[in-house]
N, C-alpha and C positions, 0 to 999 in steps of 0.2 A: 384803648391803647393804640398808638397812632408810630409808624414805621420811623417817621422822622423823629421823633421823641425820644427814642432808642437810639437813631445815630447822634444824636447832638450829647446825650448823656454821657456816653461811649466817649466823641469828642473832648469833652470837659474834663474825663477821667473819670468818668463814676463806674461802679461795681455793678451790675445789670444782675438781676437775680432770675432764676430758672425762668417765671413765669413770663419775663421780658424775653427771651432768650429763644424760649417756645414757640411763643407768637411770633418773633421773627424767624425764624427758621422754618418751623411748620410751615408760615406762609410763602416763602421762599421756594419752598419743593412746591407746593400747593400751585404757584401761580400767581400766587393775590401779592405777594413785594417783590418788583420789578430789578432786576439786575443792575440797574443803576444806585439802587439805595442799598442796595447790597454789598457793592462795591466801594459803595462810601461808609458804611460798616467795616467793611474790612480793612479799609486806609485807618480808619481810626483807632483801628484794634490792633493793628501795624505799629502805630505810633504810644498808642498809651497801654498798650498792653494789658494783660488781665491778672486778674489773684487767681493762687490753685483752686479756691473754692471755686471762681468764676467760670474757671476752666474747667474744672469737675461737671461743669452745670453744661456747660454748653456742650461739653463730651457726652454727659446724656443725653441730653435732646437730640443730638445727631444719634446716638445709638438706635433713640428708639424713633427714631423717623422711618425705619423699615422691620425687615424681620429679626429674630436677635434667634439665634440656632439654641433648638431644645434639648439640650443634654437627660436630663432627667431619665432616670430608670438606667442609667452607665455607673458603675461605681468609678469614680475617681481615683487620685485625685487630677482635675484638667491643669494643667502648664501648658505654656507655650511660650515661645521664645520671639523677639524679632529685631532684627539688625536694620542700620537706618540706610544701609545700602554701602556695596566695594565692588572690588575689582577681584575675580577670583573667589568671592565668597560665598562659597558652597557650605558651608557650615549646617544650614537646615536639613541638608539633605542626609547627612551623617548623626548631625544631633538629635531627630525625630526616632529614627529606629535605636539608637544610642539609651536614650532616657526612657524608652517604651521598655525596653528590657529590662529597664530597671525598678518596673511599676508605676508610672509616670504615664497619666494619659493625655496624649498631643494631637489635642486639636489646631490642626493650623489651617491657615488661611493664605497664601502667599501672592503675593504679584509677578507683573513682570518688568523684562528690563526697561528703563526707559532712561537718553543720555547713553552716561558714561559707566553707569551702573549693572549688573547683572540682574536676572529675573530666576526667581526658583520655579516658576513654572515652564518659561522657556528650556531650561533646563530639565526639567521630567519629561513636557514633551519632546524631546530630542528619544527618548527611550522607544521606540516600535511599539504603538498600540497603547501608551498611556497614558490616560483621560484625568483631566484634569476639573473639567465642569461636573460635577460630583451634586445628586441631588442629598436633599437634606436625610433623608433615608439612606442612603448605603454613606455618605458620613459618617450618621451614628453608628452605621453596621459595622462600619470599618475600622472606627476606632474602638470599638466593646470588641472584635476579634482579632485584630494586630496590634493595639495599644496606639495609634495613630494613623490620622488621612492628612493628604497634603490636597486642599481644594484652590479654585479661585472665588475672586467675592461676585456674588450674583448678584442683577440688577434689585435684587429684593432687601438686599442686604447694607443698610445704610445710606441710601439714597443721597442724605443731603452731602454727605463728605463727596461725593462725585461731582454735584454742581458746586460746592464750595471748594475743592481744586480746581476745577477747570478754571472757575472766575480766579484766583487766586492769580493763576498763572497768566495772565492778561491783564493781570493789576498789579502786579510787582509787590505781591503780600504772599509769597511761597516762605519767605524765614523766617516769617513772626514761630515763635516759638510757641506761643500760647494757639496760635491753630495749627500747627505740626502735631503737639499734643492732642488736640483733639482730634487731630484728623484719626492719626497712630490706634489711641485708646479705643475711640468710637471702634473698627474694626477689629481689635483683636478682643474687646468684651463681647463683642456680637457673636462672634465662634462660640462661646460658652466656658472661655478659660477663666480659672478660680484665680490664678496666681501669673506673674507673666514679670521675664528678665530678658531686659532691652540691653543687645548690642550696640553700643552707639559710638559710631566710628570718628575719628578723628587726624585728618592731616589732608596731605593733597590730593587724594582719592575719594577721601568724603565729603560727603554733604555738608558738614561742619568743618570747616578748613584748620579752625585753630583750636586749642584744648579750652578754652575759658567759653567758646560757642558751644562744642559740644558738652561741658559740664552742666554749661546754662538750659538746653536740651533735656539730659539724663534726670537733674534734679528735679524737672518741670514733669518726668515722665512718672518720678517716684511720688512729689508730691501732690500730683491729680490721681495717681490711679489707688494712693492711700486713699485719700477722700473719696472714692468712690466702692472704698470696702475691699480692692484687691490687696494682695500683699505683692510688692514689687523689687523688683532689682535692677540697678542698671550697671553694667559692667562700660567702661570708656575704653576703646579698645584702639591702637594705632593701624594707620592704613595710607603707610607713607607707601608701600611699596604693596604691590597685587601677593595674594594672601595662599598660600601652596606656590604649585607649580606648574598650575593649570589655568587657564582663562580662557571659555569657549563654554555654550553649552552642550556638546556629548564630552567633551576635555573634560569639564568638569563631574559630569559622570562618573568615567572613570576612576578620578582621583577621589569621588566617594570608595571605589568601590576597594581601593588602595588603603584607602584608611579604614573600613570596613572589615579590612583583613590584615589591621595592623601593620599597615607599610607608608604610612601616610607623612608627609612631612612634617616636621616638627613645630613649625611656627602655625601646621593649618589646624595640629590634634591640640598644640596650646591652649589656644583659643576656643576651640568644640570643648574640651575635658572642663575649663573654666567655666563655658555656661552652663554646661552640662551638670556641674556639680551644683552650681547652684538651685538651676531649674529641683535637682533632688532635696537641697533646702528646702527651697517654695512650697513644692508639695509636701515635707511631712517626711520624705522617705530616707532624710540623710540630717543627723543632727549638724556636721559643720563641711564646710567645703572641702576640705584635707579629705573625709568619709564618703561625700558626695562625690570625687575624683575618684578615689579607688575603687567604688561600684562600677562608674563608667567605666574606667579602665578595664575593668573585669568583663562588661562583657563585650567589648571588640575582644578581650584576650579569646574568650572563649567560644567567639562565634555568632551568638546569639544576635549580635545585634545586627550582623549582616545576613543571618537568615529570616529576620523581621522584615529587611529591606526588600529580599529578594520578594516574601510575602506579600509586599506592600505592591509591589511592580505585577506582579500576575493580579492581585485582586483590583488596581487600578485598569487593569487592561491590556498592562503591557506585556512583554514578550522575553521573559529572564532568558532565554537561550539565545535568542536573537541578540538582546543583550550583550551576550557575554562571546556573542562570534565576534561581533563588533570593537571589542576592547582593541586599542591599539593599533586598527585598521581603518576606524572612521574615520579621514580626512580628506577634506577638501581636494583636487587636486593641482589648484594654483597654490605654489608655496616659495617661501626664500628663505635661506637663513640670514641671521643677526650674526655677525661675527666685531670680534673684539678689536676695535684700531688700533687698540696699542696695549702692553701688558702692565700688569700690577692689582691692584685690587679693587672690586665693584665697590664705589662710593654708595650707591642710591641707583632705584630704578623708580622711576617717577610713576605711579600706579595711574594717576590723572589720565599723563602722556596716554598710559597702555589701553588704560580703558577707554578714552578717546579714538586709539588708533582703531580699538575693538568696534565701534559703530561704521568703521568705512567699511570694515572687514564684513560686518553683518552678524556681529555677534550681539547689537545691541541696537536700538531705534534710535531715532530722533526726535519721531512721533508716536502715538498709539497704533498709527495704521499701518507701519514700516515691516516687513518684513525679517522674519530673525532667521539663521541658518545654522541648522546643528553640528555642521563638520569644520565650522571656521575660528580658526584663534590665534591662540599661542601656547606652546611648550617651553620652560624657561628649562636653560640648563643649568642655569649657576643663579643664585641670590646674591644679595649685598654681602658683604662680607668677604666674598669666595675669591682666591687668586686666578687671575686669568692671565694669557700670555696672548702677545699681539695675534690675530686672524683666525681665534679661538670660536668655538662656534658658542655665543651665549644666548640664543634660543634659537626657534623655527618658528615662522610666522605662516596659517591658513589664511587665504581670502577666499570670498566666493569668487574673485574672476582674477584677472591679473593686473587689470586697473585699479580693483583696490589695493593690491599691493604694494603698485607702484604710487600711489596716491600714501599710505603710511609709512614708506622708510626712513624719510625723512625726521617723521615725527618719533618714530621709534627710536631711530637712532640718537636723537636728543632726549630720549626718556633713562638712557645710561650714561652716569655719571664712573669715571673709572680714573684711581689716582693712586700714588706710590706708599701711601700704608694703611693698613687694614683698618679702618671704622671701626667706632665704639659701637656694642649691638646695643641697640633700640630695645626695650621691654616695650611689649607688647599688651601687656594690662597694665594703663597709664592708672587708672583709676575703679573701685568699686562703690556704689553705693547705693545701701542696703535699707529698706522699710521691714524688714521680716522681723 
């Protein structure tokens, strides 16, 4: 089997079968096929793209290119959830202790920010004292006694998907869709989840700018991770505008710890109760979504799931009193307000804009190496929809200095759209679909 015999296959359109697949990749991490033919692999895999089985195939071979986390001897069952990336979207943070209350074990794996994007682990660590490199033992500890850990992926874990993003993104092959999906798959089967329901965001804010990309996406997610034995769900979800009322990571904290305690806003608990129900499909513990909703609902009603959380922050390392001084107090101390130029009603708040403004600010990288700052964002006061009157305050802006401030108003200020009648509201769950 010879590396160039593979890219020209690939080339022509043909169907590559695991054993092709293996030998390139394997070799690839190994050493032995050079970044150049790999590169020319991935141009051609760009272009002619793959079948779900193909994709199936080569989402194994990446999985098992490193270590794949040992569940065994935890009763089940494992769910886990993951969004393909927004502005504002804290969702993980609420839906792990959420679906854990409700018997639902979440193994998660999270990243961090990168772009315009948020990171859930940037976000935890913003918490005093919690650890997010998690060995594979108190993982398992963690999730058999809180019903979920929130780790990051260790160098052991998948290997080839880390050299196959990096090339990716120096070759102008990040949107093939068919390595999105493997990249995704490979990692969240490695955790050891049974069942798994993909947020996959759609509009100016996400990765998938238009509904027909992110559908092409969702399908591609459901139909590799059937073929690979999971049962899956992909919810398409809008992300025209940053998701709550918070964007930052201790901001977002908080506004876990809001919704947590049933105070949360409406468009962010939408979206958590939806995947939430589902995730209770997945597993077994909810026969339909209407029943999967009302459990979750039950218990933020009753507490439980924000005493899971608090559980989850002391056993990670972190510091719940310290926590909870912090609420409301943690900010930056270079800040300005957004105020309204003229009145009548918010057309659109461009979530792109926000999120972008959020990397000058230092809520978000550019690179892997960038530095992220836990006291910097935005507080929104008002959503789309809302009446404002001219010079009205429509949010507060954290930077880490005052140059980035001044460096975003601009951008901010063009990221509010404001006109003389109230908007049609946007639904929020464009799309579901279901392999279960």
């Amino acid at each position: 089997m010879r590396a160039v015999d593979i890219i020209q296959k690939k080339r022509e359109g043909g169907e590559l079968d695991r054993a092709e697949l293996a030998f390139f990749i394997d070799g690839y991490v190994a050493g032995r096929i050079p970044e150049y033919q790999v590169s020319a692999w991935l141009m051609a895999v760009f272009l002619k793209g793959m079948s779900s089985v193909e994709a199936a195939a080569l989402t194994d071979v990446m999985l098992h290119s490193g270590k794949v986390m040992d569940l065994s001897g935890i009763t089940g069952p494992f769910v886990d959830k993951h969004s393909t990336g927004g502005v504002g979207d804290k969702v993980s943070l609420i839906l792990a202790p959420m679906v854990a209350a409700c018997g639902i074990k979440v193994p998660m794996m999270s990243g961090r920010a990168l772009g315009h994007t948020g990171g859930t682990l940037d976000k935890l660590e913003s918490i005093p004292g919690y650890r997010t490199g998690l060995s594979e033992a108190d993982f398992r500890a963690f999730i058999e006694q809180d019903g979920f850990a929130m780790t990051g992926q260790t160098a052991e874990i998948v290997p080839a998907d880390k050299k196959l993003y990096a090339l990716r993104d120096v070759t102008a092959t990040v949107e093939s869709i068919p390595l999105i999906t493997a990249s995704i798959l490979s990692k969240k089967v490695a955790e050891g989840a049974e069942a798994l329901v993909f947020d996959v965001k759609s509009g100016p804010g996400a990765f998938m700018k238009t509904p027909e990309r992110a559908e092409a996406l969702a399908r591609s997610l459901v139909s590799t991770g059937t073929a690979m034995g999971k049962r899956i769900v992909s919810v398409i979800t809008d992300m025209t505008e940053p998701l709550g009322l918070k964007v930052g990571n201790f901001l977002e904290v908080e506004e876990t710890l809001d919704c947590l305690e049933n105070a949360g806003p409406e468009d962010l608990m939408e979206v958590t109760y939806r995947l939430g129900a589902w995730m209770l499909v997945a597993g077994g513990v909810a026969k339909t979504v209407e029943e999967g909703e009302r459990l979750c609902r039950k218990s933020i009603r009753t507490g439980i799931a924000r005493e899971l959380f608090m559980a989850n922050v002391r056993r990670q390392g972190g510091q719940p009193e310290r926590l909870l001084e912090l609420r409301g107090n943690y900010r930056a101390k270079d800040s300005y307000e957004v105020l309204a130029p003229t009145g009548g009603f918010i057309q659109a708040i461009d979530a792109y804009k926000i999120g972008l403004a959020g990397v000058y600010l230092g809520v978000g990288r550019d690179t892997a190496l960038d530095p992220v700052y836990p006291d910097v964002g935005f507080v929104l006061d008002k959503k789309t929809g809302a009446a404002v009157l001219a010079g009205e305050r429509l949010a507060t802006v954290y930077g880490k200095d005052a140059a980035s401030l001044e460096a975003v108003k601009a951008l901010v200020a063009s990221a509010y759209a404001i006109g003389p009648g109230a908007p049609a509201r946007r639904p929020l769950i464009l799309k579901e679909i279901s392999a279960i």
